[in-house]
PQR file of N, CA, C, O and H, with PARSE charges and radii, in Angstrom:
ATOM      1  N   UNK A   1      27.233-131.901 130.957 -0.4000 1.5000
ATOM      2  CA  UNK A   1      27.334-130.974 129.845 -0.0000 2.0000
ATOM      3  C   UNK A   1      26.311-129.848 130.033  0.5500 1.7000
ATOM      4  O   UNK A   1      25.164-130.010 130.451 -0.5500 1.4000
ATOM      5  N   UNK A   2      26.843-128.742 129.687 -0.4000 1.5000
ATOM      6  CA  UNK A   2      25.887-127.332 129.957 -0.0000 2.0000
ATOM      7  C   UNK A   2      25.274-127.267 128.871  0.5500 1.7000
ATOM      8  O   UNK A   2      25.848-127.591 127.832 -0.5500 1.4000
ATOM      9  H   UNK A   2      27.774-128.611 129.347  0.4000 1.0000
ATOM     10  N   UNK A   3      24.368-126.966 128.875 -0.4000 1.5000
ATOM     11  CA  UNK A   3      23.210-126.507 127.238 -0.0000 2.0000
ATOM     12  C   UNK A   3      23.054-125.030 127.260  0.5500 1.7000
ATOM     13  O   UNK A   3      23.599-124.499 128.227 -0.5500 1.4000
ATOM     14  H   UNK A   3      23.901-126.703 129.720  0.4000 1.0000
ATOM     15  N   UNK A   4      22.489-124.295 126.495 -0.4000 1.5000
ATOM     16  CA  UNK A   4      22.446-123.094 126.761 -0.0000 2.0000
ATOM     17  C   UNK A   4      20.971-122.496 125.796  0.5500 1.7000
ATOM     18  O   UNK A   4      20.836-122.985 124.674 -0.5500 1.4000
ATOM     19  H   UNK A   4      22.047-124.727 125.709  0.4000 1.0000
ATOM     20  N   UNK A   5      20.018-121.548 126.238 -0.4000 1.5000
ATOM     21  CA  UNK A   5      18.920-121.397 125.653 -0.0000 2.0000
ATOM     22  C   UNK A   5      19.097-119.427 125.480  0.5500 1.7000
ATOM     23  O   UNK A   5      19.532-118.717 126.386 -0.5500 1.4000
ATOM     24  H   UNK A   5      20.128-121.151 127.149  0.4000 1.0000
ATOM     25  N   UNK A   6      18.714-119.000 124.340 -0.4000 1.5000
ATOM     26  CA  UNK A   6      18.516-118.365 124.228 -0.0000 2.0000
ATOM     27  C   UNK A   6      17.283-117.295 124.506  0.5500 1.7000
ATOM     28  O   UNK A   6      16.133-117.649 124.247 -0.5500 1.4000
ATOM     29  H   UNK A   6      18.361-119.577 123.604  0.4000 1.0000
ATOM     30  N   UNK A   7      17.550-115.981 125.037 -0.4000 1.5000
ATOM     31  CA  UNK A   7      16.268-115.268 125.227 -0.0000 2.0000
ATOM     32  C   UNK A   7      16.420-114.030 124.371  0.5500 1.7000
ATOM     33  O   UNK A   7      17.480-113.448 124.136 -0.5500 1.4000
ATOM     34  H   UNK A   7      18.484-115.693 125.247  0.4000 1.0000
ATOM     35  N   UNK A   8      14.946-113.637 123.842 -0.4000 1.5000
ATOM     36  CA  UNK A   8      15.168-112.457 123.004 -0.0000 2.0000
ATOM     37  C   UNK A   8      15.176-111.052 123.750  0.5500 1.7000
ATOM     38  O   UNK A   8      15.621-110.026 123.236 -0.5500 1.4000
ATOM     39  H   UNK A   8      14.085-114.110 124.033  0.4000 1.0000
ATOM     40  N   UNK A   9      14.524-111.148 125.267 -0.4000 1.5000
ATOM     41  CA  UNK A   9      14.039-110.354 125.870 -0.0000 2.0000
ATOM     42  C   UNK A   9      15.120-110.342 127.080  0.5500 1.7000
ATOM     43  O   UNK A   9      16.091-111.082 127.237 -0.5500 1.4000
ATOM     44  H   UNK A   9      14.162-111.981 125.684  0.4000 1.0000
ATOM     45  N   UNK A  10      14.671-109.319 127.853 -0.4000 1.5000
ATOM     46  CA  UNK A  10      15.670-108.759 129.188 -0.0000 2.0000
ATOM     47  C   UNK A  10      15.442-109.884 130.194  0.5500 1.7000
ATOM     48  O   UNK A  10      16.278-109.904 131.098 -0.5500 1.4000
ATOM     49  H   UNK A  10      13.882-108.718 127.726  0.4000 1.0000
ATOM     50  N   UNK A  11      14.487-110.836 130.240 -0.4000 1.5000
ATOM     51  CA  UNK A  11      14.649-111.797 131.147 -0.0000 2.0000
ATOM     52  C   UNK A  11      13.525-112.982 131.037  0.5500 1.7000
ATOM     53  O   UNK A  11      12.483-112.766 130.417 -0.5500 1.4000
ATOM     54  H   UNK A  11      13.809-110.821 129.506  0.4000 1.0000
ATOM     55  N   UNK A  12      13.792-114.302 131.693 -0.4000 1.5000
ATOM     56  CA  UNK A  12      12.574-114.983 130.944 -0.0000 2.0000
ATOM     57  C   UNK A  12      12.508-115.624 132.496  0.5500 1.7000
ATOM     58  O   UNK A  12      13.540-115.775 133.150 -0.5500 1.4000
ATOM     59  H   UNK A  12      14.638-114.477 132.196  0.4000 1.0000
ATOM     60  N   UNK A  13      11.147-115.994 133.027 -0.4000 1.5000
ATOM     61  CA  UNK A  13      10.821-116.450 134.086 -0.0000 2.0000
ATOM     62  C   UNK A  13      10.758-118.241 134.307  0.5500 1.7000
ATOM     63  O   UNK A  13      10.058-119.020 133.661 -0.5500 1.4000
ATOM     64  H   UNK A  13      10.309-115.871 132.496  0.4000 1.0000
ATOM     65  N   UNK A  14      11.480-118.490 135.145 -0.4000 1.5000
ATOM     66  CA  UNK A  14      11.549-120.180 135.317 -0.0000 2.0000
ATOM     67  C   UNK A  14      10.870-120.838 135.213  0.5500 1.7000
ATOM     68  O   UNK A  14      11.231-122.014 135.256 -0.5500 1.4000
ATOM     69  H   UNK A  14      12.049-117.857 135.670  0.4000 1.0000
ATOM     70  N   UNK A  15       9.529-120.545 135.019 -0.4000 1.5000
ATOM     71  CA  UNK A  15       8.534-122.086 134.633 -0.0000 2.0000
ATOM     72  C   UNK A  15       9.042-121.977 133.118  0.5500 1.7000
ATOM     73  O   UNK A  15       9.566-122.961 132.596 -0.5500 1.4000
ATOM     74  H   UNK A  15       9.236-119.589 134.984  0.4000 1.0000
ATOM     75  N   UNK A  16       8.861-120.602 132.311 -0.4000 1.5000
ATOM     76  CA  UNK A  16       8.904-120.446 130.960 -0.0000 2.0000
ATOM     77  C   UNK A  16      10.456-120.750 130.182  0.5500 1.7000
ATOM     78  O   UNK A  16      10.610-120.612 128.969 -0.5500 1.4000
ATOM     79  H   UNK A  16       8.435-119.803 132.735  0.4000 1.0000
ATOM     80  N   UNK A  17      11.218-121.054 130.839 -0.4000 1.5000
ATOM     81  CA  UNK A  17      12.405-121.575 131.170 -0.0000 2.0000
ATOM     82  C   UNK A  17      12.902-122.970 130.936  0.5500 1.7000
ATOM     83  O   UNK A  17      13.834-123.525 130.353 -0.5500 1.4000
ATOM     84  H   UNK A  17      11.093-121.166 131.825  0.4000 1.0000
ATOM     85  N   UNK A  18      11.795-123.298 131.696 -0.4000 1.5000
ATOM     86  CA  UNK A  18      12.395-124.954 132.277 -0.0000 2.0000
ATOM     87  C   UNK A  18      10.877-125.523 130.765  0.5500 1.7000
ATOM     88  O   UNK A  18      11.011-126.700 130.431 -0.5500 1.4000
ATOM     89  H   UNK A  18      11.038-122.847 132.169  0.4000 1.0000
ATOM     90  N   UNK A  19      10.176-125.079 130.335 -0.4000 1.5000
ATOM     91  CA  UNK A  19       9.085-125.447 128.985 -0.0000 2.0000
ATOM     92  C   UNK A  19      10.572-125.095 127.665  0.5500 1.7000
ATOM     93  O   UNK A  19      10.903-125.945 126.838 -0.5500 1.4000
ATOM     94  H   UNK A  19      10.067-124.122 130.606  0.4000 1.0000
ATOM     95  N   UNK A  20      11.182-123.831 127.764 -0.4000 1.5000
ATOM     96  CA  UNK A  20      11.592-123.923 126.522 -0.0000 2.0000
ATOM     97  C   UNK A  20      13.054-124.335 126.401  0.5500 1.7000
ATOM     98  O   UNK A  20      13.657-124.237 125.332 -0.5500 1.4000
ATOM     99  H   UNK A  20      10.913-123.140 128.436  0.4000 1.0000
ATOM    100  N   UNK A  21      13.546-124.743 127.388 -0.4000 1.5000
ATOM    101  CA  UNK A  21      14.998-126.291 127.531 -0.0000 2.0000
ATOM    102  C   UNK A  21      14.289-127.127 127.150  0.5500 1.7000
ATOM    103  O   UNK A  21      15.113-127.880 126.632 -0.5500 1.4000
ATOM    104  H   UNK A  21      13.056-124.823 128.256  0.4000 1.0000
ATOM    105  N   UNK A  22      12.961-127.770 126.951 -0.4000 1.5000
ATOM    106  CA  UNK A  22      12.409-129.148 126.963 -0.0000 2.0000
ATOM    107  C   UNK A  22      12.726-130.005 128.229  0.5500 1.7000
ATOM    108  O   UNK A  22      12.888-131.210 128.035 -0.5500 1.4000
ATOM    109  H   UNK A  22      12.291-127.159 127.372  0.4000 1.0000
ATOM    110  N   UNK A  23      12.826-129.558 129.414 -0.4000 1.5000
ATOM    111  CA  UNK A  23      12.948-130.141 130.302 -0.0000 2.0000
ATOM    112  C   UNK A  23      11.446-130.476 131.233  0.5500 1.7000
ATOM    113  O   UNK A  23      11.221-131.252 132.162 -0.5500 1.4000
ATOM    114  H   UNK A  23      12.695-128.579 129.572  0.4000 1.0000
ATOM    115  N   UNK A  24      10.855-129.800 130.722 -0.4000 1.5000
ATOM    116  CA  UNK A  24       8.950-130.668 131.271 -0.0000 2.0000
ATOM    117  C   UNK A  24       7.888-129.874 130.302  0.5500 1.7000
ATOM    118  O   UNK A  24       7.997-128.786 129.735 -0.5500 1.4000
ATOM    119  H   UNK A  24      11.038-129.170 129.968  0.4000 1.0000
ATOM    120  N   UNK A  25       7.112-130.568 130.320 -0.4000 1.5000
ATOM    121  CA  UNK A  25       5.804-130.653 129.354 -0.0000 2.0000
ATOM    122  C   UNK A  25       5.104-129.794 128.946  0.5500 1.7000
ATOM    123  O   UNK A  25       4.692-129.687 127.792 -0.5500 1.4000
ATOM    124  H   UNK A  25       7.024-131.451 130.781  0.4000 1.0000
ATOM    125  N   UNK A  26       4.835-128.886 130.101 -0.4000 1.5000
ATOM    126  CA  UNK A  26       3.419-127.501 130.751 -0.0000 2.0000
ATOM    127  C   UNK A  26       4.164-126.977 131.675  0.5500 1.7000
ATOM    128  O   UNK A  26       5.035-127.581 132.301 -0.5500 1.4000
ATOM    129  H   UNK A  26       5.170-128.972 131.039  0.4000 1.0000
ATOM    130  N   UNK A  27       3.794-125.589 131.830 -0.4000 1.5000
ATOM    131  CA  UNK A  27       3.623-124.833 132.803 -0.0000 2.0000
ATOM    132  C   UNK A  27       3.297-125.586 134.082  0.5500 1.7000
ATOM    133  O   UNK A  27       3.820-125.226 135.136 -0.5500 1.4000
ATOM    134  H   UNK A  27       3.086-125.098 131.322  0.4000 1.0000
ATOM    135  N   UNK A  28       2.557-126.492 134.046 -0.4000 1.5000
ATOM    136  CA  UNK A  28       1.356-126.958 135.294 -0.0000 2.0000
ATOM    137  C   UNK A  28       3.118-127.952 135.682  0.5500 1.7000
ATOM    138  O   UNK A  28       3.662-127.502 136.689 -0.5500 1.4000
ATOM    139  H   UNK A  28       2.132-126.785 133.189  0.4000 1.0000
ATOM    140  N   UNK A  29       3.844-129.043 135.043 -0.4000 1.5000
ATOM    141  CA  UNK A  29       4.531-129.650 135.179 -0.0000 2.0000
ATOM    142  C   UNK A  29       6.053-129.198 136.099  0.5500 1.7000
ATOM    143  O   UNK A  29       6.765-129.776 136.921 -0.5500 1.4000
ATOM    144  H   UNK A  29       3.401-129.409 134.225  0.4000 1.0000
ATOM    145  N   UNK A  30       6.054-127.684 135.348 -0.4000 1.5000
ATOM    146  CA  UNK A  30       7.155-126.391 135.838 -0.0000 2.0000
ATOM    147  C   UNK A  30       6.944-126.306 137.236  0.5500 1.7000
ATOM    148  O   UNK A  30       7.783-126.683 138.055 -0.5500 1.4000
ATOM    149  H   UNK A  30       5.476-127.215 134.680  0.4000 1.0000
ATOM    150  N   UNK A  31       5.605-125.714 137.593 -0.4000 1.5000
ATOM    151  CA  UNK A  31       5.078-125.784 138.706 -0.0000 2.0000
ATOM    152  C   UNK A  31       5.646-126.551 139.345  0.5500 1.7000
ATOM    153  O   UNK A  31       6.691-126.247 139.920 -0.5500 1.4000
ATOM    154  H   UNK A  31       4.924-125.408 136.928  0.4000 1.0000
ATOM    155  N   UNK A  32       5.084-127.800 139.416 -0.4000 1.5000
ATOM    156  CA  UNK A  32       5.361-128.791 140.508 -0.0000 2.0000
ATOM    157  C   UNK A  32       6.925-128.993 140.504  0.5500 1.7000
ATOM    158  O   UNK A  32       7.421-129.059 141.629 -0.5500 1.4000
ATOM    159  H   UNK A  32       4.235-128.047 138.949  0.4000 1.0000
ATOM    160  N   UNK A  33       7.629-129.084 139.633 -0.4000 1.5000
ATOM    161  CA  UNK A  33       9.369-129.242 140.219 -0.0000 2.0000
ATOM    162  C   UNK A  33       9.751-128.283 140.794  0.5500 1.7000
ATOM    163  O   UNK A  33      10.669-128.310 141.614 -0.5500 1.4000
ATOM    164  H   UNK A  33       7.227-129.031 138.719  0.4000 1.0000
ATOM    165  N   UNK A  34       8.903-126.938 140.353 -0.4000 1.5000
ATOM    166  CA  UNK A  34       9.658-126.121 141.468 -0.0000 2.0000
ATOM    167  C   UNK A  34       9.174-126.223 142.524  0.5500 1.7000
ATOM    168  O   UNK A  34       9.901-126.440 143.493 -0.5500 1.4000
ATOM    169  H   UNK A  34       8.158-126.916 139.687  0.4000 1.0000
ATOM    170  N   UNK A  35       8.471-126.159 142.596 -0.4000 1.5000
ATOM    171  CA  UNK A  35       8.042-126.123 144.097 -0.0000 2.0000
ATOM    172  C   UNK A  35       8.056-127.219 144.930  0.5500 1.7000
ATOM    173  O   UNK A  35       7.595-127.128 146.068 -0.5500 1.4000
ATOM    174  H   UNK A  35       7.880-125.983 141.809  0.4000 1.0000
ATOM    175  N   UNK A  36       8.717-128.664 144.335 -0.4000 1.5000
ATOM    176  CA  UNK A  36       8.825-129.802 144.801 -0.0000 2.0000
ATOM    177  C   UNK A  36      10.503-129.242 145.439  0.5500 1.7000
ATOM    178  O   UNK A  36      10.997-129.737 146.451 -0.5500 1.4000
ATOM    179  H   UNK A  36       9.091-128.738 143.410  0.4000 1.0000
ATOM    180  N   UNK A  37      11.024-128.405 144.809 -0.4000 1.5000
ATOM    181  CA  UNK A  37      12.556-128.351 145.567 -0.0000 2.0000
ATOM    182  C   UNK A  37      13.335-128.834 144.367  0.5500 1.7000
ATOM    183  O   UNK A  37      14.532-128.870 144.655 -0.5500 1.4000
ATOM    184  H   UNK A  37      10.623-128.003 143.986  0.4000 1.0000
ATOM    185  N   UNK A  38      13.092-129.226 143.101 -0.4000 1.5000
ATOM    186  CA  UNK A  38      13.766-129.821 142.712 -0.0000 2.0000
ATOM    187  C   UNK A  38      14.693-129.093 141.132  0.5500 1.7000
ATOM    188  O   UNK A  38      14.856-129.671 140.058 -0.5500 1.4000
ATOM    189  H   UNK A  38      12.120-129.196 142.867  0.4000 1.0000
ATOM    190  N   UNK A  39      15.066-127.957 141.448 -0.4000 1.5000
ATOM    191  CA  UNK A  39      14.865-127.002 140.413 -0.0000 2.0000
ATOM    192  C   UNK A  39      16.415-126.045 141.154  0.5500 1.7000
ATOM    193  O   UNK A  39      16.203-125.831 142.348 -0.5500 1.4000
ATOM    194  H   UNK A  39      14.934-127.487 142.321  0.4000 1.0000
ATOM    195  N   UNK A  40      17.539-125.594 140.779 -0.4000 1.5000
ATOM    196  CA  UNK A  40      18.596-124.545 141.387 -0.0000 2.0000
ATOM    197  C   UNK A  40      18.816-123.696 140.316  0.5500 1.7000
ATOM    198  O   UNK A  40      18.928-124.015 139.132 -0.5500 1.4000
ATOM    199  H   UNK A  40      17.712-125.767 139.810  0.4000 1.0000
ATOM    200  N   UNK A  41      18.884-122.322 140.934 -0.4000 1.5000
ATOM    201  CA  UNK A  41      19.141-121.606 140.026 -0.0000 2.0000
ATOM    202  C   UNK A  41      20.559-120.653 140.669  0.5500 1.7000
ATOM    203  O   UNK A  41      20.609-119.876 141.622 -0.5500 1.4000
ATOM    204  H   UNK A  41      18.793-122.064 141.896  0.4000 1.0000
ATOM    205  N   UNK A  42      21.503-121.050 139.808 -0.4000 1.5000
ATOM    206  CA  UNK A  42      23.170-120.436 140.464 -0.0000 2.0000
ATOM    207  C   UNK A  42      22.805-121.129 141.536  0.5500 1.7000
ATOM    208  O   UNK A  42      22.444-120.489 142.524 -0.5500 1.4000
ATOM    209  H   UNK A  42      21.463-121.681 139.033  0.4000 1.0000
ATOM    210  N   UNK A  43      22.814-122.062 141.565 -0.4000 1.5000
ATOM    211  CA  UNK A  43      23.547-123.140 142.761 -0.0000 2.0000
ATOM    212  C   UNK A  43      22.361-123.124 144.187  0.5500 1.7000
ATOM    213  O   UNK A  43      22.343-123.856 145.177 -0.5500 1.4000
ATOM    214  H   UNK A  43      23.107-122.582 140.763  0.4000 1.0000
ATOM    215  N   UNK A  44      21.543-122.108 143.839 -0.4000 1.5000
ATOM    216  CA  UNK A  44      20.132-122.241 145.211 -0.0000 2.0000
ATOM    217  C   UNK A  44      19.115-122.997 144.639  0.5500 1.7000
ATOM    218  O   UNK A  44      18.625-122.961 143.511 -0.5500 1.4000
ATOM    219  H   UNK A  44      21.557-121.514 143.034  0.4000 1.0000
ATOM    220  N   UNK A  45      18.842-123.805 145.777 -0.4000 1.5000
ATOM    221  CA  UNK A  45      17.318-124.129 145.194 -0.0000 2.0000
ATOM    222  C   UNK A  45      15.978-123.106 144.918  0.5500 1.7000
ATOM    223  O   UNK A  45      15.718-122.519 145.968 -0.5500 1.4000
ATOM    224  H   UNK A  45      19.240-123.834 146.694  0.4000 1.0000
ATOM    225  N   UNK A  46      15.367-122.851 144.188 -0.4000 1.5000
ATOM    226  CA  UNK A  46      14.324-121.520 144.072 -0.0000 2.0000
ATOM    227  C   UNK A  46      13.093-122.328 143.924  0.5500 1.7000
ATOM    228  O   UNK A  46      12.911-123.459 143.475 -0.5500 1.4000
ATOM    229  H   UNK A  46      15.578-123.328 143.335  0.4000 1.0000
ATOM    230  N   UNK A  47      12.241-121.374 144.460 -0.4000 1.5000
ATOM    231  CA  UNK A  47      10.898-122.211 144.823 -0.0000 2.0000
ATOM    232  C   UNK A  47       9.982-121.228 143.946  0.5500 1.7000
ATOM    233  O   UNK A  47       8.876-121.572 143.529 -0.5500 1.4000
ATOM    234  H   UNK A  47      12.390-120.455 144.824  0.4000 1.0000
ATOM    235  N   UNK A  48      10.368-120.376 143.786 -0.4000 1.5000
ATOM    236  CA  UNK A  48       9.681-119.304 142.853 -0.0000 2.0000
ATOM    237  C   UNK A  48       8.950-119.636 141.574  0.5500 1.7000
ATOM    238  O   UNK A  48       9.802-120.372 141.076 -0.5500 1.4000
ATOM    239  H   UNK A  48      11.266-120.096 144.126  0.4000 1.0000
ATOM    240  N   UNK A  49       8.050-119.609 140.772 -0.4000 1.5000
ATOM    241  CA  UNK A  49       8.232-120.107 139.106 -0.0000 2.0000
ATOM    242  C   UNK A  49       8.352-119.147 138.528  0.5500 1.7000
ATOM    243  O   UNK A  49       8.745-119.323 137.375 -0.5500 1.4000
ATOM    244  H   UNK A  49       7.358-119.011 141.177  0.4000 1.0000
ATOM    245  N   UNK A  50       8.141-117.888 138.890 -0.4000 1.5000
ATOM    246  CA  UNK A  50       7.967-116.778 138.489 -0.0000 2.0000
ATOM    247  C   UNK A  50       9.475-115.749 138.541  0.5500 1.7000
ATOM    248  O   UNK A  50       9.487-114.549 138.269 -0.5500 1.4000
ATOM    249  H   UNK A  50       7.822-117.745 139.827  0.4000 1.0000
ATOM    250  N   UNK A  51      10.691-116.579 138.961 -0.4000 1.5000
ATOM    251  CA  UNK A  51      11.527-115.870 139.346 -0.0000 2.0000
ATOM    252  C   UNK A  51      12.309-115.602 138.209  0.5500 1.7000
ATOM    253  O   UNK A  51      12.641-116.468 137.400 -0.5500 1.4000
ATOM    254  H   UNK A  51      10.681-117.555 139.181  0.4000 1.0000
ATOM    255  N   UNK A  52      12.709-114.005 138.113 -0.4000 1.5000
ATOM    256  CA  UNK A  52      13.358-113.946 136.625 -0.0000 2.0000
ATOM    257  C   UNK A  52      14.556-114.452 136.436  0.5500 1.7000
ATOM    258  O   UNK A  52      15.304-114.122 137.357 -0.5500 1.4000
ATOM    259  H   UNK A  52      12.439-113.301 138.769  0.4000 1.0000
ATOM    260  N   UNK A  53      14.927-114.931 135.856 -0.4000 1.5000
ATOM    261  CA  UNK A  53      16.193-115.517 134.783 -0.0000 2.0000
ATOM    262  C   UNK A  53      16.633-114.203 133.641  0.5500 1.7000
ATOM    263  O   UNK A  53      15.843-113.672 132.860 -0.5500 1.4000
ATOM    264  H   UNK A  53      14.320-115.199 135.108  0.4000 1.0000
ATOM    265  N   UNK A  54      18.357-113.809 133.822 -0.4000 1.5000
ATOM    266  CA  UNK A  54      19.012-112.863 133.357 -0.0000 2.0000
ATOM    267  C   UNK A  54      19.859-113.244 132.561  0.5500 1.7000
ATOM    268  O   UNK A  54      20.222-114.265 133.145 -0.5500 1.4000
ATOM    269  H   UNK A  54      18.999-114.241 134.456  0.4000 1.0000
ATOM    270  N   UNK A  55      20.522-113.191 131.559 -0.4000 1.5000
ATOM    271  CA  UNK A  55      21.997-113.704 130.496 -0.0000 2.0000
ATOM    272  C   UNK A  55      22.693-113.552 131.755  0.5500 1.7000
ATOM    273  O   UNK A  55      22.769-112.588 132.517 -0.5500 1.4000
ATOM    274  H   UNK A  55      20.227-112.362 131.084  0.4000 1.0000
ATOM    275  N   UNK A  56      23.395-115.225 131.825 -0.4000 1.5000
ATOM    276  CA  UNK A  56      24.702-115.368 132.533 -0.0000 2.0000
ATOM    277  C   UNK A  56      23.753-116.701 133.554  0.5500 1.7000
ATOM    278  O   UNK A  56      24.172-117.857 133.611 -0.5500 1.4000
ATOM    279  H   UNK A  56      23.333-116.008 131.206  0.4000 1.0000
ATOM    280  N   UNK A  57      22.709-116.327 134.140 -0.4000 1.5000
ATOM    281  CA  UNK A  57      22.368-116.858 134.558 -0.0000 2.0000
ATOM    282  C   UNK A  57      22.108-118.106 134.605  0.5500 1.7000
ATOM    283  O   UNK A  57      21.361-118.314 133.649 -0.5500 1.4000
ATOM    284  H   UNK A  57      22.369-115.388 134.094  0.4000 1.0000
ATOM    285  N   UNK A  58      22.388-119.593 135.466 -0.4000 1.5000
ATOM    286  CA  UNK A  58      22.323-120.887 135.131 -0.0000 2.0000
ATOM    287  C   UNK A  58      21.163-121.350 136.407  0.5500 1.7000
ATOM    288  O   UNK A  58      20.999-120.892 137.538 -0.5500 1.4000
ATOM    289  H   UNK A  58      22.995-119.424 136.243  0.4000 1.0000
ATOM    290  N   UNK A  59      20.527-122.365 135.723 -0.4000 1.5000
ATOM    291  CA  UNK A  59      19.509-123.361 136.099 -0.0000 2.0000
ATOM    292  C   UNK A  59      19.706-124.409 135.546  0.5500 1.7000
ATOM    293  O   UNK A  59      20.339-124.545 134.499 -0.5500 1.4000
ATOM    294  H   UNK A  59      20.661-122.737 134.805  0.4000 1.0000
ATOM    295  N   UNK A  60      19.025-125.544 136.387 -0.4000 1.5000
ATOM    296  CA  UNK A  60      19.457-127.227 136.814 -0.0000 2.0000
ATOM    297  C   UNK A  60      18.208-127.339 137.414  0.5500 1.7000
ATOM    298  O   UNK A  60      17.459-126.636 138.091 -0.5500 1.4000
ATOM    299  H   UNK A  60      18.511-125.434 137.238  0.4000 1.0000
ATOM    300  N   UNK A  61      18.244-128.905 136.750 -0.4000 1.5000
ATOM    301  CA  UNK A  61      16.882-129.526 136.894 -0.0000 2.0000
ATOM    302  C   UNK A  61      17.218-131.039 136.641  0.5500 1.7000
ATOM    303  O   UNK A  61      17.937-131.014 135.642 -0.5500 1.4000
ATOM    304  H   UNK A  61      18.853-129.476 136.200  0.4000 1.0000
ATOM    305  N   UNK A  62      17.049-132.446 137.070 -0.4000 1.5000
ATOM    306  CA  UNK A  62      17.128-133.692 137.031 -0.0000 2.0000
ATOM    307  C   UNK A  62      18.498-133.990 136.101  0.5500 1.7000
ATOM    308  O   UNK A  62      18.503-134.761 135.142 -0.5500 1.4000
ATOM    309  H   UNK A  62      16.465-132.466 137.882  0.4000 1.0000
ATOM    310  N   UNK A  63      19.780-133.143 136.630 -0.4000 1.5000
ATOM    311  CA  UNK A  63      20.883-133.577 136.250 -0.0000 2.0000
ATOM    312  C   UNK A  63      21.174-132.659 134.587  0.5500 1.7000
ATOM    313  O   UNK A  63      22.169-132.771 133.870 -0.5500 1.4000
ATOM    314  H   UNK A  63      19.775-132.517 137.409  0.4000 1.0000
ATOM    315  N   UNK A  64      20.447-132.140 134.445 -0.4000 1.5000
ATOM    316  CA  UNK A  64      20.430-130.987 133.215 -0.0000 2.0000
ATOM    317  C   UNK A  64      20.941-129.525 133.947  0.5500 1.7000
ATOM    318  O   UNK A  64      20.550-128.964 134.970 -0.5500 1.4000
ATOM    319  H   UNK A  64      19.639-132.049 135.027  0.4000 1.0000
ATOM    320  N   UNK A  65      22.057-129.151 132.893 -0.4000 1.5000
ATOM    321  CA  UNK A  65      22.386-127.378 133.366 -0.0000 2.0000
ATOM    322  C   UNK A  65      22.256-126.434 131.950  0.5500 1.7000
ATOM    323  O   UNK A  65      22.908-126.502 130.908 -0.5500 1.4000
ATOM    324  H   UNK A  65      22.376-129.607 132.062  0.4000 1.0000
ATOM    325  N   UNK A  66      21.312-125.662 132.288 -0.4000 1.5000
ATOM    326  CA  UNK A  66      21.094-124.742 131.325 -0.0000 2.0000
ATOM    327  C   UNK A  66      21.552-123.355 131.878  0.5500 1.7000
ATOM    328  O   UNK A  66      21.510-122.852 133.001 -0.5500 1.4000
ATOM    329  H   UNK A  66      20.782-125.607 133.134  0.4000 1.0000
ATOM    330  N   UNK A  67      22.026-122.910 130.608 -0.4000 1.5000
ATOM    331  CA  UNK A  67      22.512-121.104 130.674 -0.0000 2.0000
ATOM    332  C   UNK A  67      21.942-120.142 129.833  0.5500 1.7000
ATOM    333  O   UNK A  67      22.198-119.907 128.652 -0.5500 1.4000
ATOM    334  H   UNK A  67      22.060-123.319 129.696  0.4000 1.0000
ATOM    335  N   UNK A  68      21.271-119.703 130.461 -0.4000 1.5000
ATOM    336  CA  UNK A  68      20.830-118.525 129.769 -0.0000 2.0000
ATOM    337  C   UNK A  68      21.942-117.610 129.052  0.5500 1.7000
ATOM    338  O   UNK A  68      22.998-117.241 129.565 -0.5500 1.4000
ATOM    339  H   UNK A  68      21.063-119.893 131.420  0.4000 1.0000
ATOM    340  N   UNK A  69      21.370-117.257 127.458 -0.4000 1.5000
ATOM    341  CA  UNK A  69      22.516-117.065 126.881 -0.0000 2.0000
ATOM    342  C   UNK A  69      21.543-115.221 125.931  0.5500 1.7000
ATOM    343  O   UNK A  69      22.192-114.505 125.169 -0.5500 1.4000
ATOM    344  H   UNK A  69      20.512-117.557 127.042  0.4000 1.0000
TER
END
């Protein structure tokens, strides 16, 4: 099932992302999945935390798919 999170702004960056799905704890937590590999955004893995997220855009994380809406 897809979830979908809302942004008020032109784009929201993947650690700040993957904190406001409730999909990990901290920033510090964001960190480490991404950069563990364990994080796709549109279907790539991204190693980035900092990488922007646009409306339309989807990210996945431990069997969770979120859409930026």
């Amino acid at each position: 099932m897809r979830e979908e999170i809302q942004i008020r702004d032109e784009f929201i960056k993947l650690g700040q992302a993957l904190k406001l799905a409730g999909l990990v704890d901290s920033g510090v937590d964001a960190k480490f999945v991404i950069q563990d590999g364990k994080v796709k955004v549109n279907g790539k893995t991204e190693y980035q935390r900092g990488k922007k997220l646009h409306t339309g855009d989807v990210f996945s994380y431990n069997g969770q798919e979120i859409k930026i809406v």
